[in-house]
VEXDRENDREN-725600 format. One line per field, with one value per residue (C-alpha): residue in three letters; z, y, x; residue number from 1. Coordinates in pm, 1 decimal. Layout:
N
tinu: [ALA:...]
zz: [Z:...]
yy: [Y:...]
xx: [X:...]
tiza: [NUM:...]
END
This chain:
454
tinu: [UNK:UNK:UNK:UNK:UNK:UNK:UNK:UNK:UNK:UNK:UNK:UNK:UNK:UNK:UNK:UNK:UNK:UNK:UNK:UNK:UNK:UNK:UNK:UNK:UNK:UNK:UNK:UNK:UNK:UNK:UNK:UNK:UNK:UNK:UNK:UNK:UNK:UNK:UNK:UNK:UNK:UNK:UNK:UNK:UNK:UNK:UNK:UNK:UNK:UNK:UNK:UNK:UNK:UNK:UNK:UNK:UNK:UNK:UNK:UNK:UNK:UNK:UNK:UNK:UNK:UNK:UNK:UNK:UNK:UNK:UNK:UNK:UNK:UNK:UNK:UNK:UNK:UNK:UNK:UNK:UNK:UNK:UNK:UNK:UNK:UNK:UNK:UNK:UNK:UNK:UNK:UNK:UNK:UNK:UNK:UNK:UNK:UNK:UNK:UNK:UNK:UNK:UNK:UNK:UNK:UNK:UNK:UNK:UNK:UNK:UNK:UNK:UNK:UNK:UNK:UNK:UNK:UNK:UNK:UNK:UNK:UNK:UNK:UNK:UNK:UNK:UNK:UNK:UNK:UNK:UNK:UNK:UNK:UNK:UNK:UNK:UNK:UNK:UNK:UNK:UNK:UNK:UNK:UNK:UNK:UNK:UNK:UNK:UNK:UNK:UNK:UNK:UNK:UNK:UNK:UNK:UNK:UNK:UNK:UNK:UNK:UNK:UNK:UNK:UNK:UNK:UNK:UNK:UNK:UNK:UNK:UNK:UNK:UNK:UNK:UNK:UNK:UNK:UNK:UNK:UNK:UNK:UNK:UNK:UNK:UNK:UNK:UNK:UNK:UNK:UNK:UNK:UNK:UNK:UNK:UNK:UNK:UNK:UNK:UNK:UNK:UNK:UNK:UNK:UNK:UNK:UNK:UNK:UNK:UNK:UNK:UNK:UNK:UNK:UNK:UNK:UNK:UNK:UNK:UNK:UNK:UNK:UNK:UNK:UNK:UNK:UNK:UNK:UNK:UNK:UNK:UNK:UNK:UNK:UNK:UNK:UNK:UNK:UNK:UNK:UNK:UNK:UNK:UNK:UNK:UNK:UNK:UNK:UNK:UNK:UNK:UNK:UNK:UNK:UNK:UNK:UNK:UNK:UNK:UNK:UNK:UNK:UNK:UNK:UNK:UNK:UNK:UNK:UNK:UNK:UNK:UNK:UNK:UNK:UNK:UNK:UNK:UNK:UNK:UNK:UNK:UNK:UNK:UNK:UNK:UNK:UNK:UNK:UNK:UNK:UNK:UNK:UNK:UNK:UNK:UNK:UNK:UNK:UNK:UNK:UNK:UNK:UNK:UNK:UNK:UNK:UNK:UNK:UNK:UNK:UNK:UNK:UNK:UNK:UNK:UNK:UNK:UNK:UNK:UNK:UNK:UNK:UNK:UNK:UNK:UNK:UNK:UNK:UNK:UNK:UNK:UNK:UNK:UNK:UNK:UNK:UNK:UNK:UNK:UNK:UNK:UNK:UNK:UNK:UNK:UNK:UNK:UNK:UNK:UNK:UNK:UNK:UNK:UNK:UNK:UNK:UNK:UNK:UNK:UNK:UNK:UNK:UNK:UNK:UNK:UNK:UNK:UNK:UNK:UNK:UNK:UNK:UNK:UNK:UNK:UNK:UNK:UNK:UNK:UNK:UNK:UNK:UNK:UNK:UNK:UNK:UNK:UNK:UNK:UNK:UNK:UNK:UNK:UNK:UNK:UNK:UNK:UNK:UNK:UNK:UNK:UNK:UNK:UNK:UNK:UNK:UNK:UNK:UNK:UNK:UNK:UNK:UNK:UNK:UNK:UNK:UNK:UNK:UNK:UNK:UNK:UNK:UNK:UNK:UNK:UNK:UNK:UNK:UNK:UNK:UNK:UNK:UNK:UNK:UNK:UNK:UNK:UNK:UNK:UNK:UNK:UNK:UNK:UNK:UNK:UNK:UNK:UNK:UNK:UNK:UNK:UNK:UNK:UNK]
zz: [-348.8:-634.0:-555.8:-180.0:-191.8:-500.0:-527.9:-743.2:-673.8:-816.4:-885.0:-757.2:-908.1:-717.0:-789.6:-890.4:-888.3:-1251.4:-1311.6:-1558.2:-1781.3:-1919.9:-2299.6:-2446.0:-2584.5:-2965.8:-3062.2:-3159.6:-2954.7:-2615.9:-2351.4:-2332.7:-1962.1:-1742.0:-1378.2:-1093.0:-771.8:-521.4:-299.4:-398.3:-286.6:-274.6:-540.2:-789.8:-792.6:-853.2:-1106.5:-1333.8:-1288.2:-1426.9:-1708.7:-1824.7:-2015.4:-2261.9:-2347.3:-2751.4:-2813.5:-3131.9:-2903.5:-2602.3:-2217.5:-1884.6:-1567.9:-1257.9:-935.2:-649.5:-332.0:0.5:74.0:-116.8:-439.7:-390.2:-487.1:-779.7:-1028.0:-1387.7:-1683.6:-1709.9:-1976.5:-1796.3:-1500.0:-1635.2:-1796.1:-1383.4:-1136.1:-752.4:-657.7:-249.2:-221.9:34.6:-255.3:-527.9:-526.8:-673.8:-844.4:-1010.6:-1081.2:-1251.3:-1442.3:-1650.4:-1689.2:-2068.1:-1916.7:-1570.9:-1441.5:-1193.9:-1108.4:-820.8:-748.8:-542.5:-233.0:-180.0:-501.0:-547.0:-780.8:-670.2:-798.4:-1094.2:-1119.5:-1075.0:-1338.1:-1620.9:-1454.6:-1556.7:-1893.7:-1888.1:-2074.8:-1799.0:-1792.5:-1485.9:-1417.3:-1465.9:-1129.1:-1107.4:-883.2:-1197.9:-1482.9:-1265.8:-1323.0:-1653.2:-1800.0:-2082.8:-2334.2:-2294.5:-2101.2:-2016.3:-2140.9:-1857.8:-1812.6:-1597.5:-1259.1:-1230.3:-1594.2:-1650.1:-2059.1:-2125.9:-1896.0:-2050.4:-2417.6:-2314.4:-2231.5:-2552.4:-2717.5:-2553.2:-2639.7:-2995.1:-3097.4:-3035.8:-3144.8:-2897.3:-2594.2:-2662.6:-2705.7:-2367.7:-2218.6:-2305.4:-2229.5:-1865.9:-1811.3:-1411.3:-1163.3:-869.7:-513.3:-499.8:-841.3:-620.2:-271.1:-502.3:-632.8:-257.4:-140.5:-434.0:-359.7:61.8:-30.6:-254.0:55.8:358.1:133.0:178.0:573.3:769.8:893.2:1276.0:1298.3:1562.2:1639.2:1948.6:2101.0:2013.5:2206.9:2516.9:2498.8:2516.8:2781.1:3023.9:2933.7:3082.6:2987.7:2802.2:2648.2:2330.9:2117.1:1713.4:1638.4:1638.0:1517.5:1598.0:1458.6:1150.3:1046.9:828.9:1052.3:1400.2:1629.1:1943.2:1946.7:2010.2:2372.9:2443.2:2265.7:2465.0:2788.7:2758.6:2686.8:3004.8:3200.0:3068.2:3135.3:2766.3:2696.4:2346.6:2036.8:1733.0:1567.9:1207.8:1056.0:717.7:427.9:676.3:911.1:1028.9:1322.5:1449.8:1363.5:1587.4:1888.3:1837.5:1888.1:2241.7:2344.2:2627.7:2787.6:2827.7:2879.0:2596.6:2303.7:1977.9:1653.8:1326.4:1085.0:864.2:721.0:379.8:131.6:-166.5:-547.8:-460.7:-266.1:87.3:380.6:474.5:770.3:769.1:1091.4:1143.5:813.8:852.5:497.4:400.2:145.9:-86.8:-103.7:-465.7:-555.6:-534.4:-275.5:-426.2:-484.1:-127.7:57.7:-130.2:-15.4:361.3:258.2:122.4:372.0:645.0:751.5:836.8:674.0:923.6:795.7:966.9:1027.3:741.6:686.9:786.4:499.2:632.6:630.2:354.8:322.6:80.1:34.8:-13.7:-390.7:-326.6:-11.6:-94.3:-360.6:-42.6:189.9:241.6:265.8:578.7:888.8:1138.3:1097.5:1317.9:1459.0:1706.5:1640.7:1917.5:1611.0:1395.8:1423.2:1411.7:1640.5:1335.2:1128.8:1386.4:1433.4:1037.1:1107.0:1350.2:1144.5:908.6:1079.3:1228.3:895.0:736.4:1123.6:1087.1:1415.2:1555.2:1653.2:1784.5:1803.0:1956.7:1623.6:1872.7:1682.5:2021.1:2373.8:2526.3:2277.1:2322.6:2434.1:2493.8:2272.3:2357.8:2301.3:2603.1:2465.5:2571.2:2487.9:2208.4:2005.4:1622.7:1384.6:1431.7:1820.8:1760.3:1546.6:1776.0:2069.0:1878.6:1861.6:2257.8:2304.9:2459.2:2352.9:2602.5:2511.2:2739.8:2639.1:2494.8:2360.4:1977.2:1955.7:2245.4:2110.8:1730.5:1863.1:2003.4:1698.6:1528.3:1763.8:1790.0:1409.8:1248.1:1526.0:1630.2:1442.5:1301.2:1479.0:1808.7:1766.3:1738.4:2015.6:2216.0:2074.8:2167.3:2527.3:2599.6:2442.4:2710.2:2973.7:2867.9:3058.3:2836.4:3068.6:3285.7]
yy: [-1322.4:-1404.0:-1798.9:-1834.0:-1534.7:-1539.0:-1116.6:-875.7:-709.0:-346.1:-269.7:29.4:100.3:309.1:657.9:850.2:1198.7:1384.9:1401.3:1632.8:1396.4:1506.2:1493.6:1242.8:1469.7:1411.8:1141.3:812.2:786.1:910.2:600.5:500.3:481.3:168.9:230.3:-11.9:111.6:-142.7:-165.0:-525.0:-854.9:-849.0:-1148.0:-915.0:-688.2:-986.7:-1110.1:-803.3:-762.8:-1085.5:-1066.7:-758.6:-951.7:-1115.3:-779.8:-735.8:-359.3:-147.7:155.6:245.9:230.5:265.5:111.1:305.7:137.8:327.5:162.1:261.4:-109.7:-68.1:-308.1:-659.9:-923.2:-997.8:-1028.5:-836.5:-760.9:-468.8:-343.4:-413.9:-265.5:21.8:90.7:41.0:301.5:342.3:651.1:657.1:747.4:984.9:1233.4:1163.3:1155.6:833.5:1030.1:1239.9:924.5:782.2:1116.4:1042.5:693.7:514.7:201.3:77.8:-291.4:-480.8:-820.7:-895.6:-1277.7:-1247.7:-1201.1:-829.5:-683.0:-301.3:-190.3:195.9:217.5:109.1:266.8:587.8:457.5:421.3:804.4:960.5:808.7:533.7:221.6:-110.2:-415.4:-624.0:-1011.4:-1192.0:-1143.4:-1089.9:-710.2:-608.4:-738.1:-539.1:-200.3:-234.4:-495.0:-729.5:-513.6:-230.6:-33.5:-264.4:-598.1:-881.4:-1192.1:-1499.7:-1468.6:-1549.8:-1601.8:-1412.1:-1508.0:-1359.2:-1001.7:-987.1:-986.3:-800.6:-535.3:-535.8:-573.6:-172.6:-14.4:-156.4:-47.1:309.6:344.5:75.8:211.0:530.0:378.0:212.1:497.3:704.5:473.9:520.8:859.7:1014.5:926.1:1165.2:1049.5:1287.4:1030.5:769.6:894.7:983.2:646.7:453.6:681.9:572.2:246.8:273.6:474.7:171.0:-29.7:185.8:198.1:-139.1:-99.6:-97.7:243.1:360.3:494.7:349.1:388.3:593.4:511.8:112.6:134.8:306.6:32.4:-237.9:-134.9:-197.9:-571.2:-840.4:-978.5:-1360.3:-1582.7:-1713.7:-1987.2:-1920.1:-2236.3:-2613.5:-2908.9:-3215.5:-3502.1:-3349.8:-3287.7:-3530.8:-3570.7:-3531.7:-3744.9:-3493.4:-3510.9:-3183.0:-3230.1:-3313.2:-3015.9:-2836.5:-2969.0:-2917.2:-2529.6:-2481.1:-2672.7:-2462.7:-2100.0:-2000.7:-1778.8:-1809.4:-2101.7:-2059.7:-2450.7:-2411.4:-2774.9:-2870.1:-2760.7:-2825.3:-2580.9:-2844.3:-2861.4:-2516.3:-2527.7:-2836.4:-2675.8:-2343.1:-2575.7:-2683.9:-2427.7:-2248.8:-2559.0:-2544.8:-2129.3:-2147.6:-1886.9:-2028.6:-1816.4:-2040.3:-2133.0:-2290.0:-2336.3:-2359.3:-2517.4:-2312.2:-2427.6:-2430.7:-2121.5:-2264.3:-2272.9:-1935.9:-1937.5:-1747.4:-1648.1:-1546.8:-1712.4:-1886.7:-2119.2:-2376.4:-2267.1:-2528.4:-2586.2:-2569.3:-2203.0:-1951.1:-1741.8:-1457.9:-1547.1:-1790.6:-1447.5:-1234.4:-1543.1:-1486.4:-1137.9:-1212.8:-1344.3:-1111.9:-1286.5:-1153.8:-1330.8:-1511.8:-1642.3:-1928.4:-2073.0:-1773.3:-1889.5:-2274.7:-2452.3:-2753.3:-2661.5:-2592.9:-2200.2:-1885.9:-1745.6:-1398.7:-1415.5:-1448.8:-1291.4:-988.8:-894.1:-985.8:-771.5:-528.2:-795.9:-979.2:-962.6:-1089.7:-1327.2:-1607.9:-1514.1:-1852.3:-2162.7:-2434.7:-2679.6:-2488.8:-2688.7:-2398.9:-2099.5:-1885.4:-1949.4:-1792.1:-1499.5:-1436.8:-1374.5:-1175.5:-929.8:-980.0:-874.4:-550.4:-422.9:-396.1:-344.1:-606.9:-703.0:-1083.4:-1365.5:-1701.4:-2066.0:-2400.1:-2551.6:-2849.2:-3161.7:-3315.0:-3216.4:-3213.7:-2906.2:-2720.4:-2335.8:-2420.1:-2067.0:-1782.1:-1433.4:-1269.0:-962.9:-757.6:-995.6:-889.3:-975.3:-1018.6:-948.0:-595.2:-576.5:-861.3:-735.7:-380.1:-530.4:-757.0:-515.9:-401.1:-834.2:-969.3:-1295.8:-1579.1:-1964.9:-2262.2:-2451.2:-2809.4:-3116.3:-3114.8:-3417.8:-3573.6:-3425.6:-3512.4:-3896.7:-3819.7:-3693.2:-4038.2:-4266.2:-4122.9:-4112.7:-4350.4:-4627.7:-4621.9:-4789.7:-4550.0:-4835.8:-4785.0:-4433.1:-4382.9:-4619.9:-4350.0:-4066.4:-4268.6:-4328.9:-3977.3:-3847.2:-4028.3:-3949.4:-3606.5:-3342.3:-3167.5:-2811.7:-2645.9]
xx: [4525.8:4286.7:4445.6:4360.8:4133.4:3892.7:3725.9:3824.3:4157.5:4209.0:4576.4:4706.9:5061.5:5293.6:5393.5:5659.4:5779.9:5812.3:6205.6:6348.4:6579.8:6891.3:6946.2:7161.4:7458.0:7500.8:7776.3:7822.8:8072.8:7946.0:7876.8:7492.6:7437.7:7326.1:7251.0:7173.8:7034.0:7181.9:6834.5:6800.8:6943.6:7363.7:7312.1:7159.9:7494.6:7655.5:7463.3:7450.1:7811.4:7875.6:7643.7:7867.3:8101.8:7882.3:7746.5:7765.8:7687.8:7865.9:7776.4:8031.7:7818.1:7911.3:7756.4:7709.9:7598.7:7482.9:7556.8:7606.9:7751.0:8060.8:8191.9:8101.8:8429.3:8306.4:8651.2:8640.2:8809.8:9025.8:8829.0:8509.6:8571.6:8697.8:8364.2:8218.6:8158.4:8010.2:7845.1:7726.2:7391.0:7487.3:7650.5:7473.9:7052.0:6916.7:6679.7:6987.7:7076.9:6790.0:6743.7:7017.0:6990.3:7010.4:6894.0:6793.3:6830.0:6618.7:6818.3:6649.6:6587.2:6287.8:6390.2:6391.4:6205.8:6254.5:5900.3:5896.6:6275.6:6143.8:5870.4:6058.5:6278.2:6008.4:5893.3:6279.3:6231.0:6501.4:6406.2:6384.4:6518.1:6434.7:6365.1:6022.9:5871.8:5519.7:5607.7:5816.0:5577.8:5310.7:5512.4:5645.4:5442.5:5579.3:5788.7:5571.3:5792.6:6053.5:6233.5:6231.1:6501.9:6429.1:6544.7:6933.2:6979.4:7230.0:7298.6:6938.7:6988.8:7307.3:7113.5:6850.5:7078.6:7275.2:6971.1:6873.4:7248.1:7204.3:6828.0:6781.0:6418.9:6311.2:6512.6:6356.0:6029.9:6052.1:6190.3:5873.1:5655.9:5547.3:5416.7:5477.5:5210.0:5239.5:5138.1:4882.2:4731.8:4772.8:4656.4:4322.0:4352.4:4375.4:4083.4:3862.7:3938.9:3886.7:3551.6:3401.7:3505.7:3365.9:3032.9:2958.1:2972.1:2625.0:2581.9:2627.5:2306.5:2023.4:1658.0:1689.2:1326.8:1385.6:1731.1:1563.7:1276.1:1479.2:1737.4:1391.6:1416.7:1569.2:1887.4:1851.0:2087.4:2054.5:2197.2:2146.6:2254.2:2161.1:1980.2:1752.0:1609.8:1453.3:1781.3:1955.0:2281.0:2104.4:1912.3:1839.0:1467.5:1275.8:1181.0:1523.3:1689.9:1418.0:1442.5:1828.3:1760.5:1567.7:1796.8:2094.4:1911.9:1895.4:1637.8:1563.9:1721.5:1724.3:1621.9:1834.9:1771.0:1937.2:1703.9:1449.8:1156.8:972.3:1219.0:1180.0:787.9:783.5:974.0:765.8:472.6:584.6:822.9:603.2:599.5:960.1:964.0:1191.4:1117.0:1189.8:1297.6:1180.0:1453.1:1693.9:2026.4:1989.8:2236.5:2302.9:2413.3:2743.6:2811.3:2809.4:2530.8:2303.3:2057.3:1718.7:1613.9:1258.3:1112.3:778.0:826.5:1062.7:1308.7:1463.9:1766.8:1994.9:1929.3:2225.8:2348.8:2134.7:1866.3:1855.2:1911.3:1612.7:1425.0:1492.0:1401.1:1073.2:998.5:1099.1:1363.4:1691.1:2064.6:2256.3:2626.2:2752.4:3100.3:3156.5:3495.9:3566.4:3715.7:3582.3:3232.0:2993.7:3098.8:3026.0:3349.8:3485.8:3398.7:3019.2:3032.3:3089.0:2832.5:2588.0:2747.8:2507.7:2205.0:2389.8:2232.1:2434.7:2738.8:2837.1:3214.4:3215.9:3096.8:3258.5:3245.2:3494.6:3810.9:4036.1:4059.9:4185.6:3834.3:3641.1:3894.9:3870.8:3472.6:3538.0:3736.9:3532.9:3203.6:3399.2:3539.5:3169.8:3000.9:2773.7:2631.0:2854.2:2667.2:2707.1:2569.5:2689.8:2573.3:2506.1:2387.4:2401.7:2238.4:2570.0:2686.6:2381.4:2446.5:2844.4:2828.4:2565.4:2462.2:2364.5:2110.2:1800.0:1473.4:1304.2:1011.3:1049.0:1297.6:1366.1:1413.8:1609.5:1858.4:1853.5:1917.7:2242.8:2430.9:2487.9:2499.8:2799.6:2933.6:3011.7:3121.8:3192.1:3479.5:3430.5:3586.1:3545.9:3613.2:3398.4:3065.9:3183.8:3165.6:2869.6:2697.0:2848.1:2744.3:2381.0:2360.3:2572.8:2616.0:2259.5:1994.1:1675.5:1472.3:1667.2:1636.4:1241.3:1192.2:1434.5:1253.0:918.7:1034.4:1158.3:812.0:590.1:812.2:818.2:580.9:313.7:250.7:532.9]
tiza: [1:2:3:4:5:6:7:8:9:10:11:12:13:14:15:16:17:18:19:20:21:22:23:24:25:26:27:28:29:30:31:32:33:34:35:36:37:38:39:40:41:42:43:44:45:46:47:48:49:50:51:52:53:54:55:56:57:58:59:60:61:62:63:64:65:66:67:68:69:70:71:72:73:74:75:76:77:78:79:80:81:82:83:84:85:86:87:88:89:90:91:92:93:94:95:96:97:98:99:100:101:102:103:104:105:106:107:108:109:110:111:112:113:114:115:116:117:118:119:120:121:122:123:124:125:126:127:128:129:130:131:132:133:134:135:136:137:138:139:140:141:142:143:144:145:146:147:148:149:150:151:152:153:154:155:156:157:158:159:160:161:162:163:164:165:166:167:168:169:170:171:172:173:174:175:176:177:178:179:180:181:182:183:184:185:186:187:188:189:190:191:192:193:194:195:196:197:198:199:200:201:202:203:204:205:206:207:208:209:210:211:212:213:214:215:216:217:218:219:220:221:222:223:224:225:226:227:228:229:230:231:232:233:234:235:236:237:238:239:240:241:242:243:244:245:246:247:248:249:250:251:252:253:254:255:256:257:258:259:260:261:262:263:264:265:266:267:268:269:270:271:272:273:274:275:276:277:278:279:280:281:282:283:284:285:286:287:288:289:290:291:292:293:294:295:296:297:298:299:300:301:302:303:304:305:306:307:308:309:310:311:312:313:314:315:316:317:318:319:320:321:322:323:324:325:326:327:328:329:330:331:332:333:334:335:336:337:338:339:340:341:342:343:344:345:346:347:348:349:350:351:352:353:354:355:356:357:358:359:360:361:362:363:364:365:366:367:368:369:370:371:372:373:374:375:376:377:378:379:380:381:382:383:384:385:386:387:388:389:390:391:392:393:394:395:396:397:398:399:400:401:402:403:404:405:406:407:408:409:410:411:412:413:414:415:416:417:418:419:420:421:422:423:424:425:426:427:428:429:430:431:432:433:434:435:436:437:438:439:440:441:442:443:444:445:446:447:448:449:450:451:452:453:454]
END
């Protein structure tokens, strides 16, 4: 998780019930106890039994193996298998069992990994030995209450287990080792864990008289989302992204230009003429914690600082935090590691962005946005006219920040489909294939033809 995942992980090991153990009985001579719980792979079975023979121990054992699947064909020695028993689960509890375990083995490959069982093993005072997988090195650690073997090696089980008949002081070390953790530990344990989590959600309560208030406005859409020529990979000029707004009944845009405002601040200039509203912004670039947008911020803020400190910024400000495309490893993105410490100071979170390449990036917001109930957005992120409100947040008007944000969370969410790829060659040709010359003589063209009053 920490790999694909980076956030701190708190372990939670399982429980097990407090078992009474049964004293050894006094004796050189009496048989030191091994018991397998056959809950793991068939191949583990197989393996232990075939370790048996190279056990070296001056002490007499016995190996019992509860299994309700009967004695695998596995052949022995007639002094080996005379030391080998089967108990069915059915008769004989497997926490009888474990109660008057010596030693308890753990064989499993991989495959089907039994941790409770050992867990509960460690709990009944029996001394561990299991194979090196990162489930059983979480229970019994390394050698502190149990010895581990590589996977399938079955030389090294085979010593470690001679290595436990022969050294009483360290089997009863290990066997004393883990002290009982009821469920009722853990269940208190889980809870603390849920309640850290739940306290980072926004809370359900509303401002009754702004709800009422807005329900007596008109319904708008809005796209929180896009670009123009004042950003670096864009060559939409402002009329144009404006003109295209009217023309495709959105309410209100959001301009969000690359470590830019002068974008917005340009279409806020104009926008009446278009009976567009425009909210100022940006999508800043952070040190190397992904892309934020400010919405409602009235100063360019520079890009290179953290995540932090580019979010008290917004703040400052006024502003409120927008996340987009959250969780698209092909964008610029904060991820859970940095996210999270922020959690509380996010606005609103983008959970569909046409340009994400994968459905399953969007869907991740999504859940994302419902776990901590912070109110979903959404934004064509159009860098071209042609992408502009293809997604859009239908939602009561509002004027400023705070209706804004009220009036986000009764919004419904409505995209067009689109051709990824058809507006990505777009955004090449108009940027990359186009000469800056050709382009301001466009921009220059489509400004005189423009209309100044609507």
């Amino acid at each position: 998780m920490e790999h694909h995942f980076p956030a701190e992980y708190q372990l939670i090991a399982p429980g097990a019930p407090a078992l009474e153990r049964e004293h050894e009985p006094a004796g050189a001579n009496t048989p030191l106890r091994i018991v397998f719980i056959d809950e793991e792979e068939r191949s583990a079975l197989r393996l232990l039994l075939r370790s048996l023979r190279l056990i070296k121990s001056d002490r007499p054992w016995e190996l019992v193996v509860s299994s309700s699947r009967g004695r695998p064909a596995t052949p022995l020695r007639a002094e080996i298998a005379a030391c080998v028993s089967y108990v069915d689960p059915s008769e004989t509890a497997t926490d009888e069992l474990l109660a008057s375990a010596d030693i308890v083995v753990g064989a499993s490959a991989g495959a089907l990994p039994q941790p409770g069982m050992l867990a509960r093993a460690g709990a009944a005072g029996a001394a561990v030995v299991a194979s090196r997988l990162a489930v059983y090195e979480e229970v019994i650690g390394d050698g502190q209450s149990g010895l581990l073997f590589t996977p399938r090696e079955l030389t090294t089980l085979a010593a470690q287990i001679s290595r436990l008949l022969n050294d009483t002081p360290l089997r009863e070390r290990l066997g004393a080792a883990t002290a009982p953790r009821s469920w009722e530990q853990v269940a208190d344990q889980i809870e603390e864990a849920y309640e850290t989590v739940v306290a980072r959600r926004k809370p359900l309560t509303r401002d009754v008289g702004l709800v009422q208030k807005l329900k007596a406005r008109p319904l708008i859409d809005v796209d929180l989302h896009m670009h123009t020529d004042h950003s670096h990979d864009c060559a939409t000029p402002v009329e144009a992204l404006l003109e295209t707004a009217r023309d495709r009944g959105l309410g209100a845009i959001a301009v969000t230009e690359h470590n830019e405002i002068s974008g917005a601040v340009a279409a806020a200039a104009i926008c009446e003429q278009y009976g567009v509203k425009v909210i100022l912004a940006e999508e800043v670039k952070t040190a190397n914690q992904g892309e934020v947008i400010g919405l409602f911020i009235n100063q360019k803020i520079e890009r290179g600082m953290t995540l932090a400190e580019t979010v008290a910024e917004i703040k400052r400000q006024g502003g409120l935090v927008y996340v987009p495309h959250p969780f698209d490893r092909m964008h610029a993105i904060p991820d859970y590691e940095h996210l999270l410490p922020i959690v509380d100071q996010i606005d609103l979170i983008e959970i569909y962005n046409p340009r994400v390449a994968l459905d399953s990036f969007n869907e991740e917001a999504a859940r994302f946005a419902a776990k901590y109930r912070i109110p979903a957005a959404a934004g064509s992120d159009s860098h071209v006219t042609q992408g502009l409100g293809t997604a859009r947040v239908r939602m009561r008007d509002f004027d400023g920040p705070e209706e804004f944000l009220e009036s986000l969370r009764d919004a419904e969410i409505h995209s067009t489909p689109t051709n990824y790829v058809y507006v990505q060659a777009l955004k090449f040709i108009q940027t990359k294939a186009t000469p800056e010359s050709a382009r301001r003589a466009s921009r220059k063209r489509k400004a005189r033809k423009s209309p100044r009053k609507r």
